[in-house]
N, C-alpha and C positions, 0 to 999 in steps of 0.2 A: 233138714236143710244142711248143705255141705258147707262146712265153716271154709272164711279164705284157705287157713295154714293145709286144712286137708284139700281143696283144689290145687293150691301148689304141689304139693305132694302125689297127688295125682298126675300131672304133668309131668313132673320128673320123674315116671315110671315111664311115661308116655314117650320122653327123650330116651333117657338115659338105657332103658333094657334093650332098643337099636343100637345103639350107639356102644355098648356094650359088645355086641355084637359082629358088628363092625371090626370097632377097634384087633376083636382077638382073629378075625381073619388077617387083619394088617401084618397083626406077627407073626403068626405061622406063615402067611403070603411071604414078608423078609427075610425071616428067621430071627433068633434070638438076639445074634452076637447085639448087633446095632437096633436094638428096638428097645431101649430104656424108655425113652421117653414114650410109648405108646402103653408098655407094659403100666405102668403109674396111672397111666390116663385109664385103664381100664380096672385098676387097682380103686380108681378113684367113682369109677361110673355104679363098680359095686356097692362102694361107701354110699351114694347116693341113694342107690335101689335099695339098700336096707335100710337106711336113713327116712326111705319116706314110705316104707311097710311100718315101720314103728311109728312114726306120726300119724298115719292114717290108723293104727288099734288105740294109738294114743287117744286120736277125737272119738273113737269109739267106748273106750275105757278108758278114762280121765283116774281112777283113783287106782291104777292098775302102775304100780311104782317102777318097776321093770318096764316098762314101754315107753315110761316117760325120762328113765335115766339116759336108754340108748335111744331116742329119740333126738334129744339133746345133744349125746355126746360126737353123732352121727355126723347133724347139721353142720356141726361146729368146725368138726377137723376138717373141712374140703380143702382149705387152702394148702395144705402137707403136701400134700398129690398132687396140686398144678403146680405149684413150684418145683418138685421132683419131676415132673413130665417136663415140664420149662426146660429145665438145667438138662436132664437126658439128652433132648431135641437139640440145644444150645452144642454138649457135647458133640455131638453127631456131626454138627456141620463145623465145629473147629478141627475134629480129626480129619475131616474131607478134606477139608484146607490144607492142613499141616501136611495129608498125604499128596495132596495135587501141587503143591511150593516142591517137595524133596524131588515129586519125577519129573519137574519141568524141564526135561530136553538137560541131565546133568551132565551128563556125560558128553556134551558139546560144549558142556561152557568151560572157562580156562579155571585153575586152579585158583583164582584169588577173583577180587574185583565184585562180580554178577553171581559168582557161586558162593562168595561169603555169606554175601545180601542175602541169595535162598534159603542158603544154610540156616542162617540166623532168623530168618522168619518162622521157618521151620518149629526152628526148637522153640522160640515165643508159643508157638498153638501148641506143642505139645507141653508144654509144660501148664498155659491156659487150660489143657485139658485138664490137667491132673486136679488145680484148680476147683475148676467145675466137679468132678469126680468127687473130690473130699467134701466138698460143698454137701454133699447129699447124706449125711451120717449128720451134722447139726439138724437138719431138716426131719431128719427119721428123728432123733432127740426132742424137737420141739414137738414132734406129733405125739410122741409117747407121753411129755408133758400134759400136752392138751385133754386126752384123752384121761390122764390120772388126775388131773384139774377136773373135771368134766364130773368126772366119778364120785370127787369128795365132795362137788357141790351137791350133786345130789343125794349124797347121805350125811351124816353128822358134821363133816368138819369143812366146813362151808368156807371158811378162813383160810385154813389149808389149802383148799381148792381153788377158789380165788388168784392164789398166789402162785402155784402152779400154772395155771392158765397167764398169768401174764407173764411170766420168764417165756412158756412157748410163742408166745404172740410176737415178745421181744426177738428171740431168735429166728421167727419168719421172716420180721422186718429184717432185720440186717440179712439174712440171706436174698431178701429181695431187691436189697441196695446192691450185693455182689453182684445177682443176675443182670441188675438196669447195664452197671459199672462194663460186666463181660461183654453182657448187647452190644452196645456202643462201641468196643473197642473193636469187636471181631466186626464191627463194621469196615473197619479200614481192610480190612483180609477176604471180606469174602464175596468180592469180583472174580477170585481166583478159585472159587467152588463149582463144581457144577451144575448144571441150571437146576436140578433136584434140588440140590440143598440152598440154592436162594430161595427158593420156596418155601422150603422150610423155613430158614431166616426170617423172612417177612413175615410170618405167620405168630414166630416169634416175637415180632416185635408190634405186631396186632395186640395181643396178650398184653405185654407189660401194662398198659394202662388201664386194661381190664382189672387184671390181679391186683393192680394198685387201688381198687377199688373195695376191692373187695378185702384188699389187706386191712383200708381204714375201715371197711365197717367191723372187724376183727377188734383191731384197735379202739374204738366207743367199743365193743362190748365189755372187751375186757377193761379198760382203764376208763372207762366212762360211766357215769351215774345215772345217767339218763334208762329210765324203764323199757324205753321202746328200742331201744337197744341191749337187751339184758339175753344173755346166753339162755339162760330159764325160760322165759317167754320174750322173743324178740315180739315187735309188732310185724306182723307178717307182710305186709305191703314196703316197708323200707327191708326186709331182708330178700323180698323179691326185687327190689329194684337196687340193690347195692351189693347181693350177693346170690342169688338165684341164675340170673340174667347174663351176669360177668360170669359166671361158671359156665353156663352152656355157650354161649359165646365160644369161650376160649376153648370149651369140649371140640363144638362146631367145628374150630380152626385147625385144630390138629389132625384133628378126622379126616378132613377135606385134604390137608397134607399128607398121609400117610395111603392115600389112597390117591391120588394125583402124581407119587413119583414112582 
């Protein structure tokens, strides 16, 4: 009989190996310059596809220690990748902005007054970019944690490991406090994008609440004491509905963006 953990894990072969799929026609369809954030997503749909080949030899071999380390280690990092697809997608429509504020008719406006204004919004998004941009090297750090957390729990120094995973967890969070922070502000700017990238936008802003969902079930794993939240063996029914769910979701949403503009 198929345990939950491996039906879920079935499914997310079922999602993810399309959607996989997908996503790398997006970027070759764009091209590279401006495809971060799909690149990630599809960075991420592979974590997933390995993630849930190793859970399914997992249920099949249980005392098989390598199945069960990257099994684990797999499940666990998702959130690295939607937060670097987030922020990528985020950048894309601030430099849209930033570029459609510089060419708004400059060269009719007068030297001071309406051109200052442009000017200066201007340079706000691009420097919001850079922002976002550095944003994403904490992000790779907290994943690299995660994963070296991940590692020692599953071998001798469980303590070690532990501790690592929650420094990464901690730097998700604040990275995902910047991204809500950026949301919101490039709210006020991006009337001025084109309709492309309000779609993006929205889609954006789909997500945060999703991620934030999934950030807290991150958060009980790692600083919570609770069993059915334990990185080792989550209860597979709350990591399907607090982190399973809100991944494909937000998968779903980018998808559906990158392929609509």
């Amino acid at each position: 009989m198929v345990s939950t953990a491996e039906a879920i894990a079935y499914a997310e072969l079922v999602v993810y190996i399309p959607i996989f799929l997908l996503t790398a026609i997006i970027i070759f369809r764009h091209g590279f310059q401006k495809q971060l954030g799909w690149i990630y997503l599809t960075i991420f749909c592979v974590v997933r596809i390995a993630g849930a080949i190793f859970e399914i030899k997992r249920e099949h071999n249980p005392t098989n220690k390598t199945d069960i380390e990257w099994a684990e280690i797999l499940q666990s990092v998702g959130l690295s990748p939607l937060l670097m697809a987030s922020l990528g997608l985020l950048k894309r429509v601030t430099d849209e902005v930033s570029f459609h504020v510089r060419s708004m008719n400059n060269n009719f406006l007068p030297a001071s007054g309406i051109a200052n204004i442009v000017t200066k919004r201007a340079t706000a998004n691009a420097r919001r970019s850079r922002i976002i941009q550095i944003a994403q090297l904490p992000t790779v750090i907290a994943l690299v944690l995660c994963i070296a957390g991940g590692t020692d729990e599953a071998g001798s120094e469980v303590s070690e490991g532990k501790k690592l995973t929650k420094i990464g967890i901690a730097i998700l969070a604040v990275i995902y406090v910047l991204l809500f922070a950026l949301s919101v502000i490039t709210m006020n700017d991006v009337g001025n994008a084109p309709r492309e990238e309000k779609r993006i936008y929205i889609m954006v802003l789909i997500a945060l609440p999703l991620i934030a969902v999934r950030l807290l079930w991150s958060i009980l794993s790692a600083f919570g004491h609770s069993s059915d939240f334990s990185l080792n063996s989550p209860k597979p029914l709350i990591q399907l509905f607090m982190a399973t769910i809100e991944e494909f979701i937000v998968v779903v949403c980018y998808t559906t963006a990158g392929l609509i503009i």
